[in-house]
PyMOL CGO cylinders between C-alpha atoms (Angstrom):
from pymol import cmd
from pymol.cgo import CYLINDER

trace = [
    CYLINDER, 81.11, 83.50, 114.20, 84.74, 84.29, 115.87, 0.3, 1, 1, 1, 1, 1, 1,
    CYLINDER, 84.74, 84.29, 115.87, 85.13, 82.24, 119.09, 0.3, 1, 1, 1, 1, 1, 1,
    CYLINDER, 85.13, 82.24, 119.09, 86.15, 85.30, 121.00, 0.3, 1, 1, 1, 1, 1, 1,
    CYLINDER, 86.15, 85.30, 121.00, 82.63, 87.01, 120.21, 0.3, 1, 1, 1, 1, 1, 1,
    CYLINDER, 82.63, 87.01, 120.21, 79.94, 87.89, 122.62, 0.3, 1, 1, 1, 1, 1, 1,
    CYLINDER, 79.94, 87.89, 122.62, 76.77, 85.98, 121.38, 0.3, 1, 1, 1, 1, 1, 1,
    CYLINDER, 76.77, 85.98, 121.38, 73.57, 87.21, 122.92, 0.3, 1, 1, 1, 1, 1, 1,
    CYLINDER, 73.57, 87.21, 122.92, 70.49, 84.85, 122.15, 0.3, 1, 1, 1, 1, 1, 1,
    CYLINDER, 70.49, 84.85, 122.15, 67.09, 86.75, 122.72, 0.3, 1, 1, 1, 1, 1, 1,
    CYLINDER, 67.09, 86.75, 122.72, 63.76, 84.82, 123.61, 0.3, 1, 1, 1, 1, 1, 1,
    CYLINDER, 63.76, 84.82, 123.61, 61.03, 87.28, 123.96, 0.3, 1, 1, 1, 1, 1, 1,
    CYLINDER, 61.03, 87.28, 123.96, 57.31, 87.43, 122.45, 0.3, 1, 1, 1, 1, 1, 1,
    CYLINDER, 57.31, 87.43, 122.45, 56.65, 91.18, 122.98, 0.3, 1, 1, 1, 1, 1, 1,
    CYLINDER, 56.65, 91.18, 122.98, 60.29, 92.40, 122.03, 0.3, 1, 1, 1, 1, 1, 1,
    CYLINDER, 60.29, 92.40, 122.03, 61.38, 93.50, 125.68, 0.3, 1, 1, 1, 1, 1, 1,
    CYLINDER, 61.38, 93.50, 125.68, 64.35, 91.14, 125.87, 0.3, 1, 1, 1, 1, 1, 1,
    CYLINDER, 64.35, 91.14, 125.87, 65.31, 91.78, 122.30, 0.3, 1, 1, 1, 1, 1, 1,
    CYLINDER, 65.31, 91.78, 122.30, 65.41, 95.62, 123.37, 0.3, 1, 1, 1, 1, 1, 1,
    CYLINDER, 65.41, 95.62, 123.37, 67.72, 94.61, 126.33, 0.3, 1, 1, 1, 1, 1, 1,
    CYLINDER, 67.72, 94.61, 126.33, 70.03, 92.57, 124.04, 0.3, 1, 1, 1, 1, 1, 1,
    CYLINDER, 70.03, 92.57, 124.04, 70.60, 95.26, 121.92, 0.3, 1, 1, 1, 1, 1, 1,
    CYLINDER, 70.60, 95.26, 121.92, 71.61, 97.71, 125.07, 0.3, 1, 1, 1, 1, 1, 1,
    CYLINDER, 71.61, 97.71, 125.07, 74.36, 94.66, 126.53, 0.3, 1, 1, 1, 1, 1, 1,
    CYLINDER, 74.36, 94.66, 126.53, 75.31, 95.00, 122.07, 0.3, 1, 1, 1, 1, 1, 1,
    CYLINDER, 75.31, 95.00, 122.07, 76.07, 98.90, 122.71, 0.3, 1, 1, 1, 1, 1, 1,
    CYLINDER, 76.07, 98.90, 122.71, 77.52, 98.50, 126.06, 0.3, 1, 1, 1, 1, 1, 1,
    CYLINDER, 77.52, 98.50, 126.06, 79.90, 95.32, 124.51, 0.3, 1, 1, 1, 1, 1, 1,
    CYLINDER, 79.90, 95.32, 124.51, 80.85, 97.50, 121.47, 0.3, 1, 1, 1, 1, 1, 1,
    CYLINDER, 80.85, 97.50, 121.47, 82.01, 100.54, 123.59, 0.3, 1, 1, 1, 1, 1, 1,
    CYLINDER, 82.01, 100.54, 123.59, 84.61, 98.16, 125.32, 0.3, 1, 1, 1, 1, 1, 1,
    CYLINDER, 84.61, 98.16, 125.32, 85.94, 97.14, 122.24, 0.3, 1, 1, 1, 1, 1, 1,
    CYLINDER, 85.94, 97.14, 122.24, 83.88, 93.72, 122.82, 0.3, 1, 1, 1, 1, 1, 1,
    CYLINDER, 83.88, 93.72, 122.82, 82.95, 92.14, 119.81, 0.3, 1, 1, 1, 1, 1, 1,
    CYLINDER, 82.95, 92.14, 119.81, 78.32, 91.27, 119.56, 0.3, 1, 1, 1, 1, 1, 1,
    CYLINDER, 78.32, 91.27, 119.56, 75.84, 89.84, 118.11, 0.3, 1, 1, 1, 1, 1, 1,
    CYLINDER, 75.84, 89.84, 118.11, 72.56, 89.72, 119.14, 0.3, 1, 1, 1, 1, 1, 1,
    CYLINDER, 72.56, 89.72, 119.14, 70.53, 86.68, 117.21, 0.3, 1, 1, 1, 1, 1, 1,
    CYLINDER, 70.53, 86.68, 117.21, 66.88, 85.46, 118.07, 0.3, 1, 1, 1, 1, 1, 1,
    CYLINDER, 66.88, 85.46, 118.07, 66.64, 82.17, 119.50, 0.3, 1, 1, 1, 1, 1, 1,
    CYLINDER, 66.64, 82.17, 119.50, 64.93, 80.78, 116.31, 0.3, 1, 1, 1, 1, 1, 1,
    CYLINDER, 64.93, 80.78, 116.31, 68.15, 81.64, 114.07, 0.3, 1, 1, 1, 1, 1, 1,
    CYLINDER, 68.15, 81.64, 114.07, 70.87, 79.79, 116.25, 0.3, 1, 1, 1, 1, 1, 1,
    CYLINDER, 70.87, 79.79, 116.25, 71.20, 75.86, 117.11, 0.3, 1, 1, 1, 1, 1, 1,
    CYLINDER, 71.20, 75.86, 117.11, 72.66, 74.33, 119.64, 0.3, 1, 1, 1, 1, 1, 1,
    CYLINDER, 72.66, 74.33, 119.64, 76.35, 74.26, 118.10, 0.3, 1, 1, 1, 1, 1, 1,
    CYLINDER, 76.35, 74.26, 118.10, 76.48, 77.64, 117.93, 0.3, 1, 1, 1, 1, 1, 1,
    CYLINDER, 76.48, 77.64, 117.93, 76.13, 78.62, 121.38, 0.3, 1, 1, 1, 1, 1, 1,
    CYLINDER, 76.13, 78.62, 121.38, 78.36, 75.70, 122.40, 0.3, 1, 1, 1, 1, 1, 1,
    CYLINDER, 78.36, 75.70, 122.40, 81.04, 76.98, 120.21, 0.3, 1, 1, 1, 1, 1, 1,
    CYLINDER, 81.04, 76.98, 120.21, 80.86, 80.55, 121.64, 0.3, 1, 1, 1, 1, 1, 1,
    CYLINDER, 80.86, 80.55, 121.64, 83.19, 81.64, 124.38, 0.3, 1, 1, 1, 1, 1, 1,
    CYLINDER, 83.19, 81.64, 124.38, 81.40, 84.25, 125.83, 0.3, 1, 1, 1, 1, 1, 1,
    CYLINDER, 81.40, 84.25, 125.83, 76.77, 83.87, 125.85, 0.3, 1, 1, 1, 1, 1, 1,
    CYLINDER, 76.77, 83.87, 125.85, 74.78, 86.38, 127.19, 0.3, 1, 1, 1, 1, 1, 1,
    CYLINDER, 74.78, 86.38, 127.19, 71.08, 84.74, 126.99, 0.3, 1, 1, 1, 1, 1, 1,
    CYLINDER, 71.08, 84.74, 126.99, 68.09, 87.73, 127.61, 0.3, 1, 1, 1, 1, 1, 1,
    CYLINDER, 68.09, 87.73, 127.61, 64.82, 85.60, 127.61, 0.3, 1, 1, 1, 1, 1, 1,
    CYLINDER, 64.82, 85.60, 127.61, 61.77, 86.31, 129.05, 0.3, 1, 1, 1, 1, 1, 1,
    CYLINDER, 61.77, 86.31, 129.05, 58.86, 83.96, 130.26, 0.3, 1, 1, 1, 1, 1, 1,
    CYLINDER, 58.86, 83.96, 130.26, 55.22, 83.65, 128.23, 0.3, 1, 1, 1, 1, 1, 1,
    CYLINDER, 55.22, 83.65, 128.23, 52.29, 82.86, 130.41, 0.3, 1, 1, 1, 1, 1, 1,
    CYLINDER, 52.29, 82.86, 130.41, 52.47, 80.27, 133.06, 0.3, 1, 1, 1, 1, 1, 1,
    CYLINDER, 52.47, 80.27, 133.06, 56.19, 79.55, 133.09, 0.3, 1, 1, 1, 1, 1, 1,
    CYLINDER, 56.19, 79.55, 133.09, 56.96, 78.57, 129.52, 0.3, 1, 1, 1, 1, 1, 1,
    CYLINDER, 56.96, 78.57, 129.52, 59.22, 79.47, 127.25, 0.3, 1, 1, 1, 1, 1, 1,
    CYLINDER, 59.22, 79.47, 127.25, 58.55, 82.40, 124.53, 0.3, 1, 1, 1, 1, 1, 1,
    CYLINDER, 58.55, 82.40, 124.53, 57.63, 80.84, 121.12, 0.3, 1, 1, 1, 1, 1, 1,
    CYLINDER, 57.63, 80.84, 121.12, 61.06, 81.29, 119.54, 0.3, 1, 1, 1, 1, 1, 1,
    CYLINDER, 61.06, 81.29, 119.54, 62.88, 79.66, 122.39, 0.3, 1, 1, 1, 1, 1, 1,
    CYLINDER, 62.88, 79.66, 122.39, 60.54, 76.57, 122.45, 0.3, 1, 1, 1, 1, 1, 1,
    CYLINDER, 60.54, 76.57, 122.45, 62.86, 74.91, 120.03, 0.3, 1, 1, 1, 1, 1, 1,
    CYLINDER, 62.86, 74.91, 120.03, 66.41, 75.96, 121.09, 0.3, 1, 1, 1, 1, 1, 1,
    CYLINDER, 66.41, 75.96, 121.09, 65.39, 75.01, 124.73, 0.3, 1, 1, 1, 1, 1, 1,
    CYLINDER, 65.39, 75.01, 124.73, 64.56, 71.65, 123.96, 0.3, 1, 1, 1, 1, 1, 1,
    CYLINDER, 64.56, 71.65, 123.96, 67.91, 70.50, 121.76, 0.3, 1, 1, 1, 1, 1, 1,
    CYLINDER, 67.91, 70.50, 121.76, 69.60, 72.07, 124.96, 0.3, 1, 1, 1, 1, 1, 1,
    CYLINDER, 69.60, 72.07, 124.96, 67.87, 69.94, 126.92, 0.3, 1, 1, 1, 1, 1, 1,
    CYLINDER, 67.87, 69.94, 126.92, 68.52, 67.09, 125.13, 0.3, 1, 1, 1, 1, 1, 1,
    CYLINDER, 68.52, 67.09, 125.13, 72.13, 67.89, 123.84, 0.3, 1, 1, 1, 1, 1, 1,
    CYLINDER, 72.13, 67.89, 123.84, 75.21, 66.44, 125.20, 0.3, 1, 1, 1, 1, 1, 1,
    CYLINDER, 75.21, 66.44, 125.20, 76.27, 66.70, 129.39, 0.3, 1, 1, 1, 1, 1, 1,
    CYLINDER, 76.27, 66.70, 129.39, 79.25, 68.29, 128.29, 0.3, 1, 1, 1, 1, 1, 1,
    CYLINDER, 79.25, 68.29, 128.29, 78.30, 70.07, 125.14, 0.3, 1, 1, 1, 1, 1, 1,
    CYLINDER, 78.30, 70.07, 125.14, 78.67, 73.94, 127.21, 0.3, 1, 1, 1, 1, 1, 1,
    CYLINDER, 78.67, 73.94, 127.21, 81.92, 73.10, 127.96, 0.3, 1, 1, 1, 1, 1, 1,
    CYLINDER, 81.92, 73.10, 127.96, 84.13, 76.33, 127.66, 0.3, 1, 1, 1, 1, 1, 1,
    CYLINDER, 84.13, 76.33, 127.66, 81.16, 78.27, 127.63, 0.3, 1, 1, 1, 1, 1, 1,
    CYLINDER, 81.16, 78.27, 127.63, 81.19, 81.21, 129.37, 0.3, 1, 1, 1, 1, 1, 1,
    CYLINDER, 81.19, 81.21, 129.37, 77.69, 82.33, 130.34, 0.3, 1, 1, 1, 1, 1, 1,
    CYLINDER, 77.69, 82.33, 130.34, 74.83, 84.81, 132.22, 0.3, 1, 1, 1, 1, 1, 1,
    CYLINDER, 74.83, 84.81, 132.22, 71.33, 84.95, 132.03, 0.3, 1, 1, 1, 1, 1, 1,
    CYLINDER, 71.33, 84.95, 132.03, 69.03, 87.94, 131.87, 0.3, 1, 1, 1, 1, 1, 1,
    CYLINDER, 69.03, 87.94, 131.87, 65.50, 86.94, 132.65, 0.3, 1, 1, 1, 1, 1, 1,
    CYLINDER, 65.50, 86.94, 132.65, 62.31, 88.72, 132.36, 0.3, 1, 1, 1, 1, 1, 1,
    CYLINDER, 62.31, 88.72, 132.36, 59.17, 88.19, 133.84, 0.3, 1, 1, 1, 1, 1, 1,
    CYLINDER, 59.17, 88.19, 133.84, 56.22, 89.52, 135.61, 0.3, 1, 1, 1, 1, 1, 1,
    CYLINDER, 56.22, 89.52, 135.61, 56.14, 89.34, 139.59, 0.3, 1, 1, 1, 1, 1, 1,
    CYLINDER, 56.14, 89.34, 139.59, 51.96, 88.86, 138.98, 0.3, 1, 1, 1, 1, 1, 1,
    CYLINDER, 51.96, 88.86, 138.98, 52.82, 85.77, 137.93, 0.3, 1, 1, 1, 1, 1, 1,
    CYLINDER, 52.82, 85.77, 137.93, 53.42, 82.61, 139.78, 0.3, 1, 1, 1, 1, 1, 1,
    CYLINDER, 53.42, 82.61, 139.78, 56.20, 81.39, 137.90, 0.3, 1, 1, 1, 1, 1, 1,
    CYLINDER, 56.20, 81.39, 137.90, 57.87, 84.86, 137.53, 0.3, 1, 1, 1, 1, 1, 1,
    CYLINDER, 57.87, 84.86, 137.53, 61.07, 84.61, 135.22, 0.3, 1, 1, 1, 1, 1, 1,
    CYLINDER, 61.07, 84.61, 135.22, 60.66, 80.71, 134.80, 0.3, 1, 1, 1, 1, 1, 1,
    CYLINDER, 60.66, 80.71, 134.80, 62.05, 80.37, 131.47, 0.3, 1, 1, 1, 1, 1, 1,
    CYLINDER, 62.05, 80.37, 131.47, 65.49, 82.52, 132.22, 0.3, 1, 1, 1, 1, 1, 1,
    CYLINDER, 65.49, 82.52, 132.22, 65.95, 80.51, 135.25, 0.3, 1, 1, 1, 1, 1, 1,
    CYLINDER, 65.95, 80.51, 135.25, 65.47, 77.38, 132.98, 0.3, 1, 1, 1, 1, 1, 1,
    CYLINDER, 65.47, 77.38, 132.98, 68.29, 78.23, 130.92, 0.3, 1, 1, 1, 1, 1, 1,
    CYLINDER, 68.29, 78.23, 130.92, 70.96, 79.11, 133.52, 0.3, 1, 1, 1, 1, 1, 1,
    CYLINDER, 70.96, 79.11, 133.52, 70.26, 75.63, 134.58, 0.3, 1, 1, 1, 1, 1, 1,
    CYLINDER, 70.26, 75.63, 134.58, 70.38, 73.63, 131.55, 0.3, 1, 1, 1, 1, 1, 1,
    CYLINDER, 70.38, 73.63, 131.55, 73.31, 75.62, 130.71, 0.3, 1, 1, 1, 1, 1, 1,
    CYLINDER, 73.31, 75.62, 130.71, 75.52, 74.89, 134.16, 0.3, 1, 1, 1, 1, 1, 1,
    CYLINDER, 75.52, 74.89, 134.16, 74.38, 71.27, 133.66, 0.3, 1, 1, 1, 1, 1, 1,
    CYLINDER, 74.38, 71.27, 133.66, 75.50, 70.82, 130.66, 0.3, 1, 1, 1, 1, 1, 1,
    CYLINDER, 75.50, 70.82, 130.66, 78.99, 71.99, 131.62, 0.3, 1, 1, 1, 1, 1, 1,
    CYLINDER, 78.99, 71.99, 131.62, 78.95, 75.80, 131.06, 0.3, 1, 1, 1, 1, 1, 1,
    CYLINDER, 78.95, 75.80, 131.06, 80.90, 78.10, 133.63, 0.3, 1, 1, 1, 1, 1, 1,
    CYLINDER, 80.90, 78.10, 133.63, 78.61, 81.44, 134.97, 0.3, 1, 1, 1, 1, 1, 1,
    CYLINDER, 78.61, 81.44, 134.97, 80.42, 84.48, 135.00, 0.3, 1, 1, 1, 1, 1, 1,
    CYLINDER, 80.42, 84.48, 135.00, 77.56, 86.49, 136.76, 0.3, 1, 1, 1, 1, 1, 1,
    CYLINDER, 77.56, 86.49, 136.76, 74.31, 85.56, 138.82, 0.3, 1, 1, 1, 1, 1, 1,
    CYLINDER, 74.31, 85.56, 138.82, 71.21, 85.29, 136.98, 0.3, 1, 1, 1, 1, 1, 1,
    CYLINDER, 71.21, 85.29, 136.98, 69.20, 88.85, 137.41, 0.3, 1, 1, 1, 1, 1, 1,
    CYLINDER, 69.20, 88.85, 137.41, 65.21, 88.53, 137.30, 0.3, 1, 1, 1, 1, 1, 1,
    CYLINDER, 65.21, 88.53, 137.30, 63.80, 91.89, 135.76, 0.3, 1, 1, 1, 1, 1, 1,
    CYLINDER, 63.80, 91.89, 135.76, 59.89, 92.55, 136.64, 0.3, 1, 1, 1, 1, 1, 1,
    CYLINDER, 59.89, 92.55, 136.64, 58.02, 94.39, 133.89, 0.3, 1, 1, 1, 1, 1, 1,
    CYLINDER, 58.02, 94.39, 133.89, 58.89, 97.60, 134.78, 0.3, 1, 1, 1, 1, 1, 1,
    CYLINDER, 58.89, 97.60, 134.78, 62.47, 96.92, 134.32, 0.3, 1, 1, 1, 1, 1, 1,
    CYLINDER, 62.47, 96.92, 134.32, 62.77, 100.68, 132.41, 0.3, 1, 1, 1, 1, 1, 1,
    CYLINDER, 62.77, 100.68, 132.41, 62.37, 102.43, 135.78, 0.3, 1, 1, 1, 1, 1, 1,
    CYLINDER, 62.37, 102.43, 135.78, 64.96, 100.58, 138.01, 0.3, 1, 1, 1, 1, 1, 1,
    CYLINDER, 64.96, 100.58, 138.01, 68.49, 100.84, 136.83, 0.3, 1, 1, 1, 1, 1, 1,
    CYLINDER, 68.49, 100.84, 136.83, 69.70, 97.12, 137.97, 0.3, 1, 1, 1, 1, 1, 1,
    CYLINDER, 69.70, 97.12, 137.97, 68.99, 95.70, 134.91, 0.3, 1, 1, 1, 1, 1, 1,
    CYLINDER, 68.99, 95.70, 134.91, 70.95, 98.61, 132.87, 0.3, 1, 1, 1, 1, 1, 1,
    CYLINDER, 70.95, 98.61, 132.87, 73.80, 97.92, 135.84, 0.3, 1, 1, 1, 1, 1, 1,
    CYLINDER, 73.80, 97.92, 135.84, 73.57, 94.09, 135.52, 0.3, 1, 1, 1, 1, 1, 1,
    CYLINDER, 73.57, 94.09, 135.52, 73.99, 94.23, 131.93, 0.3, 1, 1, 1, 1, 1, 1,
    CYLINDER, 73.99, 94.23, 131.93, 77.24, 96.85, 131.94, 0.3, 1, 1, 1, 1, 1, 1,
    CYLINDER, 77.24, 96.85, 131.94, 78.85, 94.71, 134.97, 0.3, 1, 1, 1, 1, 1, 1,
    CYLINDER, 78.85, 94.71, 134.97, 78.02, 91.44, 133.17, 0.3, 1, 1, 1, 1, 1, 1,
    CYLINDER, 78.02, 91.44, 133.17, 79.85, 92.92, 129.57, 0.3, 1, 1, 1, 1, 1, 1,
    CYLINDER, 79.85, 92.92, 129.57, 82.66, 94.40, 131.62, 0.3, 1, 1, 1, 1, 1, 1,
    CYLINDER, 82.66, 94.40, 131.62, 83.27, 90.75, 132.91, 0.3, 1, 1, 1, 1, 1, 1,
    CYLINDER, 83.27, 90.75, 132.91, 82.67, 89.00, 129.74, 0.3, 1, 1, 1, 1, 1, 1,
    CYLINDER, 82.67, 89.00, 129.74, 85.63, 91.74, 128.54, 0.3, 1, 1, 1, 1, 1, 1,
    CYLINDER, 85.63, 91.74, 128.54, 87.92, 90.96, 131.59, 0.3, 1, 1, 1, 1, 1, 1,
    CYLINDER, 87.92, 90.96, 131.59, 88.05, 87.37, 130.31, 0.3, 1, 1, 1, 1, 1, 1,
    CYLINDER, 88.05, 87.37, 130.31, 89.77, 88.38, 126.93, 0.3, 1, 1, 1, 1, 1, 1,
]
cmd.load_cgo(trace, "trace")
C-alpha cells in the first residue's frame, strides 16, 4: 500500500458501513485521491499505522460492542504502542441506532484509541442513526472529510 493512499477500514455486520466506505472510495477517486476500502478482518495494526491518510466507517452490534470483524483489529489497537498512530491522519464514521443506549459506541471507540495512540483528526467524528439514507450529512461528512484528506497532499 502507497503511503500517500486513503485507507478506509470497514467494521459492519449488516454491510451498511461497508456501503458507506465504498461512497467516501468514489468520492476519493473523483479528486484524483488514491482508495482502498478493506474489511477490518484483512488489515493489522501496521497497516493502518503506516497509512497517511484512514478513514475508519464502523458501526456498533448490540449493546455497544464492536461488529464481529472489528473485534480483533480493536483489540491489537488497544494494546499496540502509545505512539504507534503517529503521522496518521484520521476520521471516523460511526453508525449506530439512536434506540439504543450505547448509540455509535464502537466508532466513538476508535476515534479514541486512535488520538491516544498519537494519531492527528482531520474531521470530527459524525454519528449516523439507521436511517442515514434519508439525511444527507453523512453523504456531506464523507465528501468534506475526502476533500480534506485531499487538501493534505
Amino acid at each position: 500500500m502507497s503511503n500517500d493512499e486513503l485507507l478506509i477500514i470497514v467494521g459492519t455486520e449488516t454491510g451498511n458501513a461497508e456501503a458507506l466506505a465504498d461512497d467516501a472510495k468514489i468520492f476519493a477517486n473523483k479528486v484524483n485521491l488514491n482508495a482502498k476500502v478493506m474489511d477490518m478482518d484483512d488489515v493489522s495494526v501496521e497497516e493502518i499505522s503506516n497509512s497517511k491518510y484512514l478513514l475508519i466507517c464502523c458501526s456498533t452490534w448490540g449493546e455497544g460492542d464492536q461488529p464481529t470483524n472489528a473485534e480483533d483489529l480493536y483489540e491489537e489497537t488497544c494494546n499496540a504502542a502509545n505512539d504507534c498512530m503517529n503521522g496518521v491522519n484520521f476520521a471516523v464514521l460511526a453508525l449506530g441506532d439512536t434506540s439504543y443506549e450505547f448509540f455509535c459506541e464502537s466508532g466513538k471507540q476508535w476515534d479514541v484509541v486512535m488520538e491516544e495512540k498519537g494519531g492527528t483528526r482531520i474531521q470530527s467524528r459524525i454519528d449516523c442513526d439507521v436511517d442515514y439514507e434519508d439525511d444527507d450529512e453523512c453523504e456531506e461528512w464523507i465528501k468534506q472529510t475526502v476533500d480534506i484528506f485531499n487538501s493534505l497532499e
